[in-house]
MILUMDREN-564398 format. One line per 10 residues: for each residue x, y, z of N, C-alpha, C, O. Coordinates in steps of 0.2 Angstrom, whole numbers, plus 5000, padded with zeros to 4 digits. Example, Ala and Ser with C-alpha at 12.3 -4.5 7.8 and 13.67 -1.06 7.14 Angstrom:
<rs>
5066/4972/5039/5062/4978/5039/5066/4984/5039/5071/4983/5042  5064/4989/5035/5068/4995/5036/5064/5000/5039/5067/5006/5040
</rs>
This chain:
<rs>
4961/4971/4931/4958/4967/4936/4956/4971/4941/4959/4976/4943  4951/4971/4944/4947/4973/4948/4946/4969/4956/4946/4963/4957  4945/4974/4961/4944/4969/4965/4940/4966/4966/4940/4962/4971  4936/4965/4963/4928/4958/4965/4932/4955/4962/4932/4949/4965  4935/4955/4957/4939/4948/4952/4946/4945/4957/4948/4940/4957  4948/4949/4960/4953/4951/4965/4951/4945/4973/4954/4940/4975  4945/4947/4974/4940/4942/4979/4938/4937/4977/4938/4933/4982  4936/4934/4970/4933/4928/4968/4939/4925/4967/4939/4919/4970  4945/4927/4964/4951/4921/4964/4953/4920/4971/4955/4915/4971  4954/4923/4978/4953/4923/4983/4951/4917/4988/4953/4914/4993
4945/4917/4982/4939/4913/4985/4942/4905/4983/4944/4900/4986  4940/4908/4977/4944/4898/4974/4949/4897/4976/4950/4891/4978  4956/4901/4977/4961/4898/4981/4958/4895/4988/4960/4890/4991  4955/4899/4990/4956/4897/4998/4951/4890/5000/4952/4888/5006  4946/4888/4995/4942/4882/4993/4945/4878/4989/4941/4874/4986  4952/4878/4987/4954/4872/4983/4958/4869/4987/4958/4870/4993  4961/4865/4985/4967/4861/4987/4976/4864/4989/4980/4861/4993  4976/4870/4984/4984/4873/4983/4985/4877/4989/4979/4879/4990  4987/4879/4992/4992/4882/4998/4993/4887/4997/4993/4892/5000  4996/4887/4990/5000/4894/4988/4996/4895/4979/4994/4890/4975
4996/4903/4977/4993/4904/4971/4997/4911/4969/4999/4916/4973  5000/4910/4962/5005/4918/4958/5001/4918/4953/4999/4914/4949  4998/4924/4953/4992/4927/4948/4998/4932/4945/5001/4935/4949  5001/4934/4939/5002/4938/4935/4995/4941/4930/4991/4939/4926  4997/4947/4930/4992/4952/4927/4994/4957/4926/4996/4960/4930  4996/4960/4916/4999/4965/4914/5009/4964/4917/5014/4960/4916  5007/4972/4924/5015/4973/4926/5014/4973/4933/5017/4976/4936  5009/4967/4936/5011/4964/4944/5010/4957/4943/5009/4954/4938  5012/4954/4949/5011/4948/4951/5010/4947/4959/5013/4950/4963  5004/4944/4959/5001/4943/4968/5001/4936/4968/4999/4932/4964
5005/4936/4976/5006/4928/4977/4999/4928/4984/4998/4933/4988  4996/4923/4983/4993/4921/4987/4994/4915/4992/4994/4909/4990  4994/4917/4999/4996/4908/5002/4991/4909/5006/4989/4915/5009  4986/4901/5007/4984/4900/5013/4988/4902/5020/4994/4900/5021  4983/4906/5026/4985/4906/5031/4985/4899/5035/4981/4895/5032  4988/4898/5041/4986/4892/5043/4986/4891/5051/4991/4894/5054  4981/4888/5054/4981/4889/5064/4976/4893/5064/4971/4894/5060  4976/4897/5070/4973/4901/5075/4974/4909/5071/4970/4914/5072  4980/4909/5066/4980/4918/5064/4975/4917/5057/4976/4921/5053  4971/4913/5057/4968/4914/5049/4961/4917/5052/4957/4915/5056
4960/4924/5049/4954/4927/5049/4950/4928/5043/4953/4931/5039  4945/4927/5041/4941/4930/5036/4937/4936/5036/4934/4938/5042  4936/4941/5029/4934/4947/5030/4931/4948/5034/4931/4953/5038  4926/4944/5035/4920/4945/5039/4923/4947/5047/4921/4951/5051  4928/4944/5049/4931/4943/5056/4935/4950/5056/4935/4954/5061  4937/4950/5051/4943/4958/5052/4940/4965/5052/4943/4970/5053  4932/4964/5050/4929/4970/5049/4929/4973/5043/4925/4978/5042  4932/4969/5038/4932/4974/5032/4926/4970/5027/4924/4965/5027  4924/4977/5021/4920/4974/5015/4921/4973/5010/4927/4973/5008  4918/4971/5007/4920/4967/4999/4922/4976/4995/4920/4981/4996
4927/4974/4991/4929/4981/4991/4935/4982/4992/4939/4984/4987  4937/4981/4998/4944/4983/5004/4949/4983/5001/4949/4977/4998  4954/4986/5000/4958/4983/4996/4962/4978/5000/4959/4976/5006  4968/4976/4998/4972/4970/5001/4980/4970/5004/4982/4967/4999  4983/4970/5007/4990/4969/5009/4994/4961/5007/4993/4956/5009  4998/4964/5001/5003/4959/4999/5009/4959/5002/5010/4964/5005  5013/4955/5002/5018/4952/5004/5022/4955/5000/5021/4953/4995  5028/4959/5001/5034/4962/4998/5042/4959/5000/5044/4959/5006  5044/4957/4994/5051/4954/4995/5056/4962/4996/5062/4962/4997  5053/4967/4996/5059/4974/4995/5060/4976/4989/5061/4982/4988
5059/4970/4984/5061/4974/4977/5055/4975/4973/5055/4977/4967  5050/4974/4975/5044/4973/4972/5038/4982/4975/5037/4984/4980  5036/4983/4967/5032/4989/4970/5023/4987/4968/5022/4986/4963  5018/4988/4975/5013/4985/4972/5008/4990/4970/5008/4996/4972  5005/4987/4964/5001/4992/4962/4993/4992/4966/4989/4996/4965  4993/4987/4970/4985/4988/4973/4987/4991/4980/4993/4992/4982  4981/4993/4983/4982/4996/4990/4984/4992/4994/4988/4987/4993  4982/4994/5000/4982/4988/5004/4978/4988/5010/4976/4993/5013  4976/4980/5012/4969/4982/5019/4975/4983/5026/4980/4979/5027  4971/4988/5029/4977/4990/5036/4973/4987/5039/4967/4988/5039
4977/4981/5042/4979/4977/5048/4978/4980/5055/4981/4985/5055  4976/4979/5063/4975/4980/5066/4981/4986/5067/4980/4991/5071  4986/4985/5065/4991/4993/5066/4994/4996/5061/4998/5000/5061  4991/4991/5055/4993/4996/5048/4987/5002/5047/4981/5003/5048  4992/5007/5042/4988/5013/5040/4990/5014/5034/4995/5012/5033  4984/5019/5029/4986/5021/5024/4988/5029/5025/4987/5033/5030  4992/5031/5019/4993/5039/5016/4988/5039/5011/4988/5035/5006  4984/5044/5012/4980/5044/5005/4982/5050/5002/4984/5055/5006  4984/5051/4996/4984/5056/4993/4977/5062/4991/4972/5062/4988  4980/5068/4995/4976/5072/4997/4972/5076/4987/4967/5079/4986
4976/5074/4984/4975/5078/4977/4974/5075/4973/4973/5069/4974  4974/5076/4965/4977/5070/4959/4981/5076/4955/4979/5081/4954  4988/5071/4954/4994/5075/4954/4999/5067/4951/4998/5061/4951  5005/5071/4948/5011/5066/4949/5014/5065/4954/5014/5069/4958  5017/5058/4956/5018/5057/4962/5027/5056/4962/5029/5052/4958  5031/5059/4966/5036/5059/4966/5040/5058/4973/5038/5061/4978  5047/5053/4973/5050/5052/4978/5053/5058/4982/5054/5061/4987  5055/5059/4978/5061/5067/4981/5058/5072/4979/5052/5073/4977  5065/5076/4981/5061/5084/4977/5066/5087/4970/5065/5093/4968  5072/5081/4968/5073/5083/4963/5076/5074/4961/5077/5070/4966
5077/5073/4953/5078/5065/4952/5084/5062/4955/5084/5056/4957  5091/5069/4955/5095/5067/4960/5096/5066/4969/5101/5065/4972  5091/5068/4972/5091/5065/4978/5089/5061/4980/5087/5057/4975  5089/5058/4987/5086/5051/4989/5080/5054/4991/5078/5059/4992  5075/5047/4990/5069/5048/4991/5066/5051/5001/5070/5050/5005  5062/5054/5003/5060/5059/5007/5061/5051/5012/5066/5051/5016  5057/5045/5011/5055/5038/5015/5059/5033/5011/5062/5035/5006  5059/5028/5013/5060/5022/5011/5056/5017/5015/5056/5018/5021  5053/5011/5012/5050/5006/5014/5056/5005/5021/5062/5005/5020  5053/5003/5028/5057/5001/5033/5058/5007/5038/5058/5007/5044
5059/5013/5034/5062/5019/5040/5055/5022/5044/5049/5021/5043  5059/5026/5049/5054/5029/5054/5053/5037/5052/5057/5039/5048  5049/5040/5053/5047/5046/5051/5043/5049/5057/5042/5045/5061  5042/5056/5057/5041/5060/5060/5034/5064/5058/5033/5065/5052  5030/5066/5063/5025/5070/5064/5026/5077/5058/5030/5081/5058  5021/5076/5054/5024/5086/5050/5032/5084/5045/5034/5089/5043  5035/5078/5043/5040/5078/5038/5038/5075/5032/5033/5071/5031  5041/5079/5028/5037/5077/5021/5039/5070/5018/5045/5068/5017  5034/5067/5016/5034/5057/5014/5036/5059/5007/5041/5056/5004  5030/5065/5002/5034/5065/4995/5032/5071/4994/5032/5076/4997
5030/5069/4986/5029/5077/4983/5024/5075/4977/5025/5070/4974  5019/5077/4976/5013/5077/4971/5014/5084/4968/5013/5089/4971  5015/5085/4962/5015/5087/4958/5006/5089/4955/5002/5085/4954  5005/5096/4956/4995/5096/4952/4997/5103/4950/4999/5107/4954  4996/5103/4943/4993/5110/4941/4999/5115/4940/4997/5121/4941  5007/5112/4939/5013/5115/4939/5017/5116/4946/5023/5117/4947  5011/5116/4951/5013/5116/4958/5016/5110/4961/5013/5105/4959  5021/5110/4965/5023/5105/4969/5021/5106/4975/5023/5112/4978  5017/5100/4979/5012/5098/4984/5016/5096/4988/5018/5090/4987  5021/5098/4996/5023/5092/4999/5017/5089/5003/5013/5093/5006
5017/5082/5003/5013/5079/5007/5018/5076/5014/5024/5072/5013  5014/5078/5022/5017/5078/5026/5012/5074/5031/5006/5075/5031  5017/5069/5033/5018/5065/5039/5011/5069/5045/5012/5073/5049  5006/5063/5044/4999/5067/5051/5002/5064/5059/5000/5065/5064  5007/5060/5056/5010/5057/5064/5017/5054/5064/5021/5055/5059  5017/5050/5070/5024/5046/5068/5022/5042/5064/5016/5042/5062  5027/5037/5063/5026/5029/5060/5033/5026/5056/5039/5029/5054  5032/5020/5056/5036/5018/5051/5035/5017/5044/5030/5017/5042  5039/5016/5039/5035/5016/5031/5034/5010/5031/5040/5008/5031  5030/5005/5030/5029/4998/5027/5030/4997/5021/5035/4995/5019
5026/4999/5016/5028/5000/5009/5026/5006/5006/5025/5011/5009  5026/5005/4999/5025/5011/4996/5020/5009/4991/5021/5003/4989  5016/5012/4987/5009/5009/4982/5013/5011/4975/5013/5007/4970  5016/5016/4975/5015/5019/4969/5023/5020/4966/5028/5021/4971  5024/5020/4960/5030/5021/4958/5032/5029/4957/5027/5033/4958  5039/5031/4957/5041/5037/4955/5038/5038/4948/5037/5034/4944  5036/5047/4947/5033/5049/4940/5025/5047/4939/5022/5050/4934  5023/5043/4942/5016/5038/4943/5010/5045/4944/5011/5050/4949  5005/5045/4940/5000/5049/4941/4996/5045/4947/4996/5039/4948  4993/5050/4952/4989/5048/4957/4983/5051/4957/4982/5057/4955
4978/5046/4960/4969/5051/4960/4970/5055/4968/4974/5054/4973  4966/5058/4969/4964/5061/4976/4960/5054/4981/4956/5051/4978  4963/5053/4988/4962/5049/4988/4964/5041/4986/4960/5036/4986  4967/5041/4986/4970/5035/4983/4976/5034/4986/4980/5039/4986  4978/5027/4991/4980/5024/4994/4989/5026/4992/4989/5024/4986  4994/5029/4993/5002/5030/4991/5007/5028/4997/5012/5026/4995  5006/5027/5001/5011/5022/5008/5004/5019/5011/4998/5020/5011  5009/5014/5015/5007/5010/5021/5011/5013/5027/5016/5016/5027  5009/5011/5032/5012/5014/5036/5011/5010/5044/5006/5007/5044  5014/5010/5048/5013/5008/5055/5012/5013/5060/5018/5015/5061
5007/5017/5064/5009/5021/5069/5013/5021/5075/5011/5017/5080  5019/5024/5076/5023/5026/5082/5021/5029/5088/5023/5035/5088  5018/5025/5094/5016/5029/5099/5022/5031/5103/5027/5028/5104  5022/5037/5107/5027/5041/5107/5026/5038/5115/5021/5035/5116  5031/5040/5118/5030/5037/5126/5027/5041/5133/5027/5037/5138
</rs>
């Protein structure tokens, strides 16, 4: 699935009758719900283009494989390489982040694996981790969306 195909069912939910819509595809599932009131915007209003990817709704146990569109204070990690993508720095440690915790300016979020070398990739600010895109072990392109993040302005 693609995002144009990702926008068209979009569209029909949001022009039908249903409130809520669970698309399963392959090894995800996207729930879609009407907004409702004064918080519903459409692309057009948020700034973004067809294309953009999107922001799913996470219960904690769920890992998504689409990006997501950042939100007036969401941001993405792009992965500066393409490489394997890894939590720690070895299988038994805890991972560098966890969706929810705060992080620091210059700390390493993971580890990208290219070319035998391990890549740490570090934190361009503060923030919080919102979620994460990509599973442990998961090959990554350059560029390609790997956290979400919220920025922490410092005082």
């Amino acid at each position: 699935m693609d995002l144009n195909e990702l926008f068209r069912i979009m569209d029909k939910v949001s022009d039908s009758c249903f409130q809520e819509a669970y698309i399963r595809h392959r090894d995800f599932t996207i729930s879609l719900k009407k907004a409702s009131g004064e918080g519903r915007r459409s692309l057009a209003e948020t700034g973004a283009e067809a294309g953009t990817p999107i922001l799913l709704e996470s219960d904690g146990n769920t890992q998504h494989t689409a990006p997501v569109l950042p939100g007036d204070d969401l941001k993405n990690v792009l992965s500066p390489i393409t490489g394997v993508f890894y939590l720690a720095s070895d299988p038994d440690s805890p991972p560098f982040v966890e969706p929810g915790s705060a992080f620091r300016k210059g700390q390493v979020l993971c580890i990208i694996e290219s070319m035998k070398l391990m890549n740490e990739i570090q934190a361009a600010e503060d923030g919080l981790l919102v979620d994460r895109l990509v599973k442990n072990g998961e090959m990554v392109n350059a560029n390609q969306p790997i956290f979400v993040y919220r920025s922490i302005e410092k005082d």
